[in-house]
N, CA, C and O atoms as a GROMACS GRO file, in nm:
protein
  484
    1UNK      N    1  -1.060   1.274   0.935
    1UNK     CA    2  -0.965   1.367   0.875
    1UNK      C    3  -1.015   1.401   0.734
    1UNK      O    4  -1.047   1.306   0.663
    2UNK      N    5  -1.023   1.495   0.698
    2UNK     CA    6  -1.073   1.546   0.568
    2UNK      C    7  -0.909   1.580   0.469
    2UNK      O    8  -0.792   1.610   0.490
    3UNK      N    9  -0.986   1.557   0.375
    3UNK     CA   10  -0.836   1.548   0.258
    3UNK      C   11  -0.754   1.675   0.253
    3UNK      O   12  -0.637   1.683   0.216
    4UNK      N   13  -0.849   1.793   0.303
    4UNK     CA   14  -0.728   1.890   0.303
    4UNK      C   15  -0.638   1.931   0.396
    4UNK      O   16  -0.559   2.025   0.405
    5UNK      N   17  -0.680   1.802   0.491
    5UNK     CA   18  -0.616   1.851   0.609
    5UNK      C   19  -0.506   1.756   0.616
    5UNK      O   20  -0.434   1.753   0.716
    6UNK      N   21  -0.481   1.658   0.491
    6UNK     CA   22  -0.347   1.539   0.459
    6UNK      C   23  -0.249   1.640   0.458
    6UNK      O   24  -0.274   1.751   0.409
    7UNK      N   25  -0.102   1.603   0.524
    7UNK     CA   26  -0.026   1.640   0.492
    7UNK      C   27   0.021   1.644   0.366
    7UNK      O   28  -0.018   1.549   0.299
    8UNK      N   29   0.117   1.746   0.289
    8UNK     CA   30   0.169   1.676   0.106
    8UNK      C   31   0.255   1.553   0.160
    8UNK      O   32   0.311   1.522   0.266
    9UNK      N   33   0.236   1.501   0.042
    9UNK     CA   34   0.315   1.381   0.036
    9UNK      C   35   0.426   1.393  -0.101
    9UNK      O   36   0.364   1.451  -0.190
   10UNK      N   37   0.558   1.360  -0.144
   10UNK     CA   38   0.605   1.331  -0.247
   10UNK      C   39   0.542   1.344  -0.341
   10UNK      O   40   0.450   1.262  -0.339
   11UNK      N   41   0.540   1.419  -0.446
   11UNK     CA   42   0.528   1.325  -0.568
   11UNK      C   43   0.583   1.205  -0.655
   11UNK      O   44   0.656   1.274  -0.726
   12UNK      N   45   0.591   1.152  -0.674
   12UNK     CA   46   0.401   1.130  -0.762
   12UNK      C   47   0.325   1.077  -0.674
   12UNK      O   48   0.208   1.104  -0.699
   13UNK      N   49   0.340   0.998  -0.559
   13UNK     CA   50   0.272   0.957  -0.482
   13UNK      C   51   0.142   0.989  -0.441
   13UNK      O   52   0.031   0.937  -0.436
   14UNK      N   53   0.229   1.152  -0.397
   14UNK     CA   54   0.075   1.268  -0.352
   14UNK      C   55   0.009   1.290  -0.468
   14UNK      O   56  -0.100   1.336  -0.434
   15UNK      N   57   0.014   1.283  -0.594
   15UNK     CA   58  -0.024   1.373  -0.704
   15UNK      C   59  -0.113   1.239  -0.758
   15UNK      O   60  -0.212   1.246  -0.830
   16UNK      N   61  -0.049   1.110  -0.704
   16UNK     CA   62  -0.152   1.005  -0.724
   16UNK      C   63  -0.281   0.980  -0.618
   16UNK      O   64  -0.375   0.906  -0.648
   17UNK      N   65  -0.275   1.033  -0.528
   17UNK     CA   66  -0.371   1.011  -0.442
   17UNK      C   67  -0.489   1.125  -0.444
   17UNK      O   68  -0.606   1.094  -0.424
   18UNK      N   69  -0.428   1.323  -0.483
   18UNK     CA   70  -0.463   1.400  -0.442
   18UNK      C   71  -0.586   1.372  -0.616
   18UNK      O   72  -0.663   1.463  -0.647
   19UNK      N   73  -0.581   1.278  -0.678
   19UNK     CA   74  -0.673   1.246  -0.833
   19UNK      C   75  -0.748   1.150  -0.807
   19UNK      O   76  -0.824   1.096  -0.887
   20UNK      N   77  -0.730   1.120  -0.688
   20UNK     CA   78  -0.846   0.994  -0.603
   20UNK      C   79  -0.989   1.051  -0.604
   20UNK      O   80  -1.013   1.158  -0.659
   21UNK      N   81  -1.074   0.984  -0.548
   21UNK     CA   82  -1.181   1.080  -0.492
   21UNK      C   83  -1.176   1.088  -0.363
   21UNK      O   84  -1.136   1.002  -0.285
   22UNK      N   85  -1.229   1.221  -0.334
   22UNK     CA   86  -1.238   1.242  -0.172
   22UNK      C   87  -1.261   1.166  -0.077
   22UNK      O   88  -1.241   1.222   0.030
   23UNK      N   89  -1.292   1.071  -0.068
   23UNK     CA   90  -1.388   0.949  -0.014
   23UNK      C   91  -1.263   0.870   0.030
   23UNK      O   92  -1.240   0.794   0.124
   24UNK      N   93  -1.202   0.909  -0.059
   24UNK     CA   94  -1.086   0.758  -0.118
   24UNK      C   95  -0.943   0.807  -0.051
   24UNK      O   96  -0.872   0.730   0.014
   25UNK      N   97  -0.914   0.932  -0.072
   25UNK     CA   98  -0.808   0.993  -0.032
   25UNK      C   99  -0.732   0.989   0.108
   25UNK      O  100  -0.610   1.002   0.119
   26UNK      N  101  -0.839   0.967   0.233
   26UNK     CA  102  -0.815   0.972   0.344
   26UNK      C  103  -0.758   0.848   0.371
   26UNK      O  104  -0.644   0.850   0.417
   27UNK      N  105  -0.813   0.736   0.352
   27UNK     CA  106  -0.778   0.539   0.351
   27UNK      C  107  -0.633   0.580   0.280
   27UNK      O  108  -0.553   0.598   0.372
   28UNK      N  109  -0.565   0.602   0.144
   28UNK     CA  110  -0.506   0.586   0.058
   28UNK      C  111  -0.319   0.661   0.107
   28UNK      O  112  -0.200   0.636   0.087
   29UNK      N  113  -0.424   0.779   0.194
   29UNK     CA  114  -0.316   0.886   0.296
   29UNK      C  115  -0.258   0.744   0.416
   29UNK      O  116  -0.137   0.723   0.429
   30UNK      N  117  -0.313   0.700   0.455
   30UNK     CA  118  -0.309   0.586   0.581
   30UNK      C  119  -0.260   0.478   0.534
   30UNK      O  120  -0.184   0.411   0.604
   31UNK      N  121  -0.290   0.441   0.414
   31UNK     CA  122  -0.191   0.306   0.330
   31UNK      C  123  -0.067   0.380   0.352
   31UNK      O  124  -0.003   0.354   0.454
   32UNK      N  125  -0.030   0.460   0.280
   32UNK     CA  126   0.065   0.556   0.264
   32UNK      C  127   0.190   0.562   0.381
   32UNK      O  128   0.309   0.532   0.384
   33UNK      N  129   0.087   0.619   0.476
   33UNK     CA  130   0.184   0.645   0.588
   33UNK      C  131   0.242   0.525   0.663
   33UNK      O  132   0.354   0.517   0.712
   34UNK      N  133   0.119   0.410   0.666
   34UNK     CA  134   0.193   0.317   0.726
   34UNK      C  135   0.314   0.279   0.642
   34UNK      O  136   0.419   0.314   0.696
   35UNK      N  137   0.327   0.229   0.547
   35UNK     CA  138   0.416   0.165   0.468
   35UNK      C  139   0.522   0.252   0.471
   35UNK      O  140   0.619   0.181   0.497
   36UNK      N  141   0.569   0.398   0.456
   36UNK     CA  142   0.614   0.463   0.459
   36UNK      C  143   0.697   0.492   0.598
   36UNK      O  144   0.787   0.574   0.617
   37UNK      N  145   0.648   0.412   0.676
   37UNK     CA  146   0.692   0.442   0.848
   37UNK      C  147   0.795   0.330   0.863
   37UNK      O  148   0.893   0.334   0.939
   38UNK      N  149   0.755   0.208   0.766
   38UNK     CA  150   0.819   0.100   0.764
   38UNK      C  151   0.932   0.050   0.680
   38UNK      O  152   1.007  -0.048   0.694
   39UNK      N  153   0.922   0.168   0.565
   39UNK     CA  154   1.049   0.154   0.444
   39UNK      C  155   1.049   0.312   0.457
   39UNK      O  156   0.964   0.372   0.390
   40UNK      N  157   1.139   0.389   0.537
   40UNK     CA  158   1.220   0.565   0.552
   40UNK      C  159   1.292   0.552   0.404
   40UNK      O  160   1.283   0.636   0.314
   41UNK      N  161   1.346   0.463   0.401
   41UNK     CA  162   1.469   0.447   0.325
   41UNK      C  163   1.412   0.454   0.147
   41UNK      O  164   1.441   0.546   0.070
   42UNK      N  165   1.354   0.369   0.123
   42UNK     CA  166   1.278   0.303   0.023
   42UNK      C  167   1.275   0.447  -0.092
   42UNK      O  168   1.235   0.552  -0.040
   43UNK      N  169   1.303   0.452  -0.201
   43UNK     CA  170   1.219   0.546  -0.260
   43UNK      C  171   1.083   0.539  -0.319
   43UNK      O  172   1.021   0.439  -0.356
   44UNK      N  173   1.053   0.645  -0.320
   44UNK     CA  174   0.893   0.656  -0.368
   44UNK      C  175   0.909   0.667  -0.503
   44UNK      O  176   1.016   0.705  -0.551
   45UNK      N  177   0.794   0.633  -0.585
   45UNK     CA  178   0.786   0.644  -0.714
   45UNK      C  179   0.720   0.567  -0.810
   45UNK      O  180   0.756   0.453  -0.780
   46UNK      N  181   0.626   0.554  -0.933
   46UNK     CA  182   0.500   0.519  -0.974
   46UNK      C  183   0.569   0.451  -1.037
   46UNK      O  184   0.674   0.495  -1.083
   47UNK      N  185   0.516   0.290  -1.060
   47UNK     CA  186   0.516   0.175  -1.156
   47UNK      C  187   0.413   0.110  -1.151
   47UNK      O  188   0.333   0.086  -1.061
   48UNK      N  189   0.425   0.070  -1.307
   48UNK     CA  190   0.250   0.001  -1.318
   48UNK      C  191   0.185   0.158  -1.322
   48UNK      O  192   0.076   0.147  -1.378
   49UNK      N  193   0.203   0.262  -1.294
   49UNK     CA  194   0.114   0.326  -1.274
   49UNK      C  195   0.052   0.361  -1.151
   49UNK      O  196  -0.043   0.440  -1.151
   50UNK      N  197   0.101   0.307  -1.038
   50UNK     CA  198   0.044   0.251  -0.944
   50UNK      C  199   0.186   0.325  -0.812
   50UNK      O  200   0.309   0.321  -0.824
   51UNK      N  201   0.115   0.375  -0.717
   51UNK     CA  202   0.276   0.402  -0.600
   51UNK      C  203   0.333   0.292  -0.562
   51UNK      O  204   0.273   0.193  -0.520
   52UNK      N  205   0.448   0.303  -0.575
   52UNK     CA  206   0.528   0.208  -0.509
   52UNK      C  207   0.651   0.271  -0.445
   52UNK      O  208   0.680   0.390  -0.462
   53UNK      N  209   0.739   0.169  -0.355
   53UNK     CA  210   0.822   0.183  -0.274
   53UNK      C  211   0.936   0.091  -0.338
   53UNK      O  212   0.920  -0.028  -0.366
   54UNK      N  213   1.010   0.138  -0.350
   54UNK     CA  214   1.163   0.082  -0.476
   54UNK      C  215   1.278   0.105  -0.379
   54UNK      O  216   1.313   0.215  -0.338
   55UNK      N  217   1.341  -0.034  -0.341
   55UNK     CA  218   1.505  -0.034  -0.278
   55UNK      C  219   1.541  -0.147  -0.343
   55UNK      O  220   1.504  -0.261  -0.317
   56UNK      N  221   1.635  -0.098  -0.453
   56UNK     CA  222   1.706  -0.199  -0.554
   56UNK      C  223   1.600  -0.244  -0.644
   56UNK      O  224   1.616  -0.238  -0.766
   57UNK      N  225   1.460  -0.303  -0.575
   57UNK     CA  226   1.343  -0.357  -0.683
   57UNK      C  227   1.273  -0.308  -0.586
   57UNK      O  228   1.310  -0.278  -0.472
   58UNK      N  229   1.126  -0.297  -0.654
   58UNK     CA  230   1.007  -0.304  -0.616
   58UNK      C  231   0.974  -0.381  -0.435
   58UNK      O  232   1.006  -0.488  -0.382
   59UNK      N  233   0.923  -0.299  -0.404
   59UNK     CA  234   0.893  -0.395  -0.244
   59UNK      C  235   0.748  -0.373  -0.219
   59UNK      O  236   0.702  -0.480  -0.178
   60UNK      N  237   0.667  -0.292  -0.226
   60UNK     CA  238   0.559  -0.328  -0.213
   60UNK      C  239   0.484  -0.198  -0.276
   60UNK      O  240   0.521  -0.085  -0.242
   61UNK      N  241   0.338  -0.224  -0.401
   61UNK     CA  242   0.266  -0.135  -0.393
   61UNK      C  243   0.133  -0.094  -0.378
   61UNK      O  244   0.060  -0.191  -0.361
   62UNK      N  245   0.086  -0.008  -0.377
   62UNK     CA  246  -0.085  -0.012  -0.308
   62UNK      C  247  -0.171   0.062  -0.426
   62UNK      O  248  -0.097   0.154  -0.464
   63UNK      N  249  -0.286   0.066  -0.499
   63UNK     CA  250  -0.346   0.104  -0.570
   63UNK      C  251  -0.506   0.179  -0.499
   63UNK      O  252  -0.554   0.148  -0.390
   64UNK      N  253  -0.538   0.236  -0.554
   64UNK     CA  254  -0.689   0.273  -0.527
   64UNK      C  255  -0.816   0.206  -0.637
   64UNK      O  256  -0.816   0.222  -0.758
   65UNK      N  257  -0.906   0.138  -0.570
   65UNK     CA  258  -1.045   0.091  -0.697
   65UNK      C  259  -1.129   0.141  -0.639
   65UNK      O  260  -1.126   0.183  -0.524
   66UNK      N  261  -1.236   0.143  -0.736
   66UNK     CA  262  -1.391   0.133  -0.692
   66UNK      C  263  -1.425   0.106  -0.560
   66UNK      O  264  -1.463   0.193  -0.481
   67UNK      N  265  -1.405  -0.067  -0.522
   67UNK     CA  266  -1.453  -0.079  -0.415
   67UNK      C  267  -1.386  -0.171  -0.323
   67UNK      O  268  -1.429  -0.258  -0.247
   68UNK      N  269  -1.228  -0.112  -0.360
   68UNK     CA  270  -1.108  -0.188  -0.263
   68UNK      C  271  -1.002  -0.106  -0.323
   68UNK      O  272  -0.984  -0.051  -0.432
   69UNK      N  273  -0.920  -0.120  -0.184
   69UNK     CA  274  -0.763  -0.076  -0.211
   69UNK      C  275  -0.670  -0.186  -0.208
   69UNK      O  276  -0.661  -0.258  -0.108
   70UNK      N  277  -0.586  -0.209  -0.330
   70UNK     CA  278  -0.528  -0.306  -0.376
   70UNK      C  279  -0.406  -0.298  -0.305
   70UNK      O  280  -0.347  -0.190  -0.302
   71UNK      N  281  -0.358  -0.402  -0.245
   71UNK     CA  282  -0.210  -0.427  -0.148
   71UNK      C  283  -0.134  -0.483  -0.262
   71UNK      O  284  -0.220  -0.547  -0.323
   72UNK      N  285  -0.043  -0.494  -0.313
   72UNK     CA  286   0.026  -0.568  -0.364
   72UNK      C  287   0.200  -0.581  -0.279
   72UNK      O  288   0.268  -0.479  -0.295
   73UNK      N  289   0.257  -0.678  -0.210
   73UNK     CA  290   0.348  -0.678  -0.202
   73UNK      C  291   0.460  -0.822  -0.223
   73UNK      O  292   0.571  -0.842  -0.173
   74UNK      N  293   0.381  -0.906  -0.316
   74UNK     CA  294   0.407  -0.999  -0.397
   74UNK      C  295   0.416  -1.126  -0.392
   74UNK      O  296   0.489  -1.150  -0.296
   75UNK      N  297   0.376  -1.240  -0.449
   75UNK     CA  298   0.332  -1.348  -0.414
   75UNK      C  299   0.346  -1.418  -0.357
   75UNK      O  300   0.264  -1.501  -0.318
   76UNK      N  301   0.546  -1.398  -0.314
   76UNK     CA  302   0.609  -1.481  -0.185
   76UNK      C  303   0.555  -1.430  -0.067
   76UNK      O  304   0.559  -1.513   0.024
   77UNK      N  305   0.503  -1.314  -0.035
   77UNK     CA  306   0.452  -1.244   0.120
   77UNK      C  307   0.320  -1.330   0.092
   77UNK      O  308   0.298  -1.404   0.187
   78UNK      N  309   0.224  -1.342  -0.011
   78UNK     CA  310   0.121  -1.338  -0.010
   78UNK      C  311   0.098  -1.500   0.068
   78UNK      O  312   0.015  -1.517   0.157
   79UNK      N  313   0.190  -1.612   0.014
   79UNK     CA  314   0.217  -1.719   0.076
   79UNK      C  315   0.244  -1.706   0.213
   79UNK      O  316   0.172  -1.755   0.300
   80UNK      N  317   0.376  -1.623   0.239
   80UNK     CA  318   0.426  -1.605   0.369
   80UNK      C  319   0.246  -1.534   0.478
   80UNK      O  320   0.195  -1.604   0.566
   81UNK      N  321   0.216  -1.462   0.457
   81UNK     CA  322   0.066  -1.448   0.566
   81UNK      C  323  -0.061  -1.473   0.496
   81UNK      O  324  -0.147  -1.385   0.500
   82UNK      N  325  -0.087  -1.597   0.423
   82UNK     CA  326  -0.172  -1.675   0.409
   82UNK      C  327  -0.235  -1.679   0.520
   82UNK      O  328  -0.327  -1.597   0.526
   83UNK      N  329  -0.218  -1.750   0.619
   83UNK     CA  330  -0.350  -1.744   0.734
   83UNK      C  331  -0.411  -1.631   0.788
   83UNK      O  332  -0.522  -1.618   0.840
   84UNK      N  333  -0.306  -1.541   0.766
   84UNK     CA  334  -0.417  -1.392   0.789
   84UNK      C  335  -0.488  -1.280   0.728
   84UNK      O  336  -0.547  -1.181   0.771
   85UNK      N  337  -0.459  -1.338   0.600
   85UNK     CA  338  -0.511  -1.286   0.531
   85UNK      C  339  -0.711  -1.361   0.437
   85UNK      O  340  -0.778  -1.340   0.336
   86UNK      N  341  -0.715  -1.447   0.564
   86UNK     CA  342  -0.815  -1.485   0.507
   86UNK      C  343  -0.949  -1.422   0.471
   86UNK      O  344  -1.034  -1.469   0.396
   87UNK      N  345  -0.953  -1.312   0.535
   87UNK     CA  346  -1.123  -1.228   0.542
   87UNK      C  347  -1.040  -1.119   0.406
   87UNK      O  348  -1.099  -1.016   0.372
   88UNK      N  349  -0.925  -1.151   0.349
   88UNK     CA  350  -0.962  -1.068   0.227
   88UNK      C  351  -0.950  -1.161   0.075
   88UNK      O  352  -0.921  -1.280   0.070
   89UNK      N  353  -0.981  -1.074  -0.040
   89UNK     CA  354  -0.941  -1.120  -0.149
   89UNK      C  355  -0.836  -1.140  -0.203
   89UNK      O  356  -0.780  -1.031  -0.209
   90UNK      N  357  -0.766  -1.226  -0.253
   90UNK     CA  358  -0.590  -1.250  -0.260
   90UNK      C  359  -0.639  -1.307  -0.430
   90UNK      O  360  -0.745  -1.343  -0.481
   91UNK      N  361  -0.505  -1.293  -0.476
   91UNK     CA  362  -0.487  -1.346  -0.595
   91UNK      C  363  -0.303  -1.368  -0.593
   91UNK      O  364  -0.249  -1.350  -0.484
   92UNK      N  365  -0.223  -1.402  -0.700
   92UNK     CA  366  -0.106  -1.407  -0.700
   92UNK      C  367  -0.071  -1.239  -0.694
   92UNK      O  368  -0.101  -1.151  -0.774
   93UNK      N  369   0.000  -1.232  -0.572
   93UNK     CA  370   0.094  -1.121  -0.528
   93UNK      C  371   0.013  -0.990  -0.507
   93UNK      O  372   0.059  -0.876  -0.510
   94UNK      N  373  -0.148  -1.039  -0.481
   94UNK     CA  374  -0.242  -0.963  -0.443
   94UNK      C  375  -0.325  -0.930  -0.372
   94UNK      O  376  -0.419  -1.005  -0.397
   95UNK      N  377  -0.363  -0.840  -0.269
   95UNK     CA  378  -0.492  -0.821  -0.166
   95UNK      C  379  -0.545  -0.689  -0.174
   95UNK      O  380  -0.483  -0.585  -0.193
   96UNK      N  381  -0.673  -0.706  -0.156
   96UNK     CA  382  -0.757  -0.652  -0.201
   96UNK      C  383  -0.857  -0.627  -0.058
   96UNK      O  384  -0.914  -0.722  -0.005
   97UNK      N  385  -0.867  -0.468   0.000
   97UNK     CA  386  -0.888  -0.490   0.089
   97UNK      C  387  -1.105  -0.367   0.072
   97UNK      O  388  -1.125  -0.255   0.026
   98UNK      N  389  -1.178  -0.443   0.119
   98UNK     CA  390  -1.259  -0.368   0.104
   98UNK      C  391  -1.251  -0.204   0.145
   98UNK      O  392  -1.178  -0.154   0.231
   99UNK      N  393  -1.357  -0.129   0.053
   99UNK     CA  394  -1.324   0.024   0.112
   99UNK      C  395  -1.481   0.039   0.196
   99UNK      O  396  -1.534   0.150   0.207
  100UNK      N  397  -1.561  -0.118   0.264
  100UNK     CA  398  -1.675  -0.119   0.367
  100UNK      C  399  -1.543  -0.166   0.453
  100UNK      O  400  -1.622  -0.233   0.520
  101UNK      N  401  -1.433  -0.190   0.506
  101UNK     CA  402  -1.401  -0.281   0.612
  101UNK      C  403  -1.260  -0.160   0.651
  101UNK      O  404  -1.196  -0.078   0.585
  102UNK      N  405  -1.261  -0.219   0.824
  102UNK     CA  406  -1.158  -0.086   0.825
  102UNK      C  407  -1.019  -0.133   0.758
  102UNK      O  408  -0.993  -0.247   0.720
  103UNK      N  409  -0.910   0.015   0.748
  103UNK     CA  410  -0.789  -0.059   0.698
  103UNK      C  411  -0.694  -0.144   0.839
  103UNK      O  412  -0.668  -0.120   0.957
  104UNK      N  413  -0.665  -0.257   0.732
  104UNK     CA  414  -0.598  -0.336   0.869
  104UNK      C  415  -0.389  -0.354   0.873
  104UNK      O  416  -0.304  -0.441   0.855
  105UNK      N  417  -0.400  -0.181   0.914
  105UNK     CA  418  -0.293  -0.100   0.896
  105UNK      C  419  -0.197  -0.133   0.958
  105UNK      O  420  -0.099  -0.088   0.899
  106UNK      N  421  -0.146  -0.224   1.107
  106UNK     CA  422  -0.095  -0.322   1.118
  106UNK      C  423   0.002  -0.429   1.071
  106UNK      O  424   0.116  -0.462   1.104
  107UNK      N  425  -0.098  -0.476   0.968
  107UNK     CA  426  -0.073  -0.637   0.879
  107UNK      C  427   0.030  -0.556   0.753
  107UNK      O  428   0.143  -0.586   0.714
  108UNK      N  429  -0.075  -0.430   0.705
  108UNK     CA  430   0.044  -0.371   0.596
  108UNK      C  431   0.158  -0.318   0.645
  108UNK      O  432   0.259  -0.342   0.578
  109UNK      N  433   0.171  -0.258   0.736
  109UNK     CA  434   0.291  -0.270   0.807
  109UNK      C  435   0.422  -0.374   0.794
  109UNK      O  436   0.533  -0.357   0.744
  110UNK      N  437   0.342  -0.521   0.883
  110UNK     CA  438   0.404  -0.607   0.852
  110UNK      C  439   0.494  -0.675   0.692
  110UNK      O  440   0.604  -0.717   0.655
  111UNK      N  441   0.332  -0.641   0.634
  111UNK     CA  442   0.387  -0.683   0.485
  111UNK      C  443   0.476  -0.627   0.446
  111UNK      O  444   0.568  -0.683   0.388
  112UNK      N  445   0.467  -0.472   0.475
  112UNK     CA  446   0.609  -0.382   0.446
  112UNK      C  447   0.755  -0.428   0.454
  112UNK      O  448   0.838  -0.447   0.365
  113UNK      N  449   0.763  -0.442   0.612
  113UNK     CA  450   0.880  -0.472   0.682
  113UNK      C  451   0.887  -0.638   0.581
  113UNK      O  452   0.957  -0.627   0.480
  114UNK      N  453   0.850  -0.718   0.592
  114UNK     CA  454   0.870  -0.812   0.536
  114UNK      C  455   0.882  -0.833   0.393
  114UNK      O  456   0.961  -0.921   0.358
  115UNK      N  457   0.824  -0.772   0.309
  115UNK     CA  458   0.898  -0.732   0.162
  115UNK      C  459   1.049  -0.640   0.209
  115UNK      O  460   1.146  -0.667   0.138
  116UNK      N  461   1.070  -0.548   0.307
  116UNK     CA  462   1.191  -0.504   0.270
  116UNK      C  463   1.298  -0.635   0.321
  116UNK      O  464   1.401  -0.677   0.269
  117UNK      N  465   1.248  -0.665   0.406
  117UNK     CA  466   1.361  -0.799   0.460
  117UNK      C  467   1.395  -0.914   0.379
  117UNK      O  468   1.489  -0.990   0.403
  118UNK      N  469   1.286  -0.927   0.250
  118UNK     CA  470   1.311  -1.061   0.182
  118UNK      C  471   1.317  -0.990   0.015
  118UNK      O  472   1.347  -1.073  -0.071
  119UNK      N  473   1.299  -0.886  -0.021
  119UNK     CA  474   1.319  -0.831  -0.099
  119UNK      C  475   1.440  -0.764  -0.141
  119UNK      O  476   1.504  -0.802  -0.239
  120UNK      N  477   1.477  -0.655  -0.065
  120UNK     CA  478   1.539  -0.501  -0.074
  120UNK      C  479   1.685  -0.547  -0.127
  120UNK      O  480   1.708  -0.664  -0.097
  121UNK      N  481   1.797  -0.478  -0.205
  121UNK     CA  482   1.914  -0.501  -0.215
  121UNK      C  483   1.958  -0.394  -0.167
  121UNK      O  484   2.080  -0.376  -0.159
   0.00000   0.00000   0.00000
């Protein structure tokens, strides 16, 4: 899929992704949508700088780097799928997923649904 063929997305969301690089944009569209499939409800909207998905607080957000797209959906999830998250980089309330490896769109899914279930007010 080529970037002009992404649907718009919200702003700021879209207006954060569409300042990506091209390369980057298509992965970032697919973070996007999954998480988005999984919190309808959630509003969209930039903290940290960064997109996130806000019901009552923060539930989960995703960043673009160099040479990973940053998951963040916070340190209790990060505990909670510890064992599957082993083939990536984690830090406190962090994953880091290479932009050589496919996205494992799935698991963010999960993480989604599971920040809104242990999170959301």
């Amino acid at each position: 899929m080529t970037p002009t063929a992404l649907p718009p997305i919200t702003d700021p969301i879209g207006d954060y992704i569409a300042a990506q690089s091209v390369d980057m944009q298509p992965r970032l569209y697919e973070v996007y949508q999954a998480i988005a499939s999984v919190l309808p409800d959630a509003t969209e909207k930039m903290s940290y700088g960064i997109p996130t998905f806000w019901q009552g607080r923060n539930l989960i957000h995703f960043a673009a780097f160099t040479r990973h797209i940053g998951i963040y959906p916070g340190s209790k999830a990060i505990e909670a799928f510890n064992d599957r998250l082993t083939e990536y980089k984690t830090s406190k309330g962090t994953i880091q997923i290479p932009n050589d490896k496919p996205l494992p769109l799935g698991l963010i899914k999960e993480l989604a649904q599971w920040s809104k279930e242990h999170n959301a007010r």
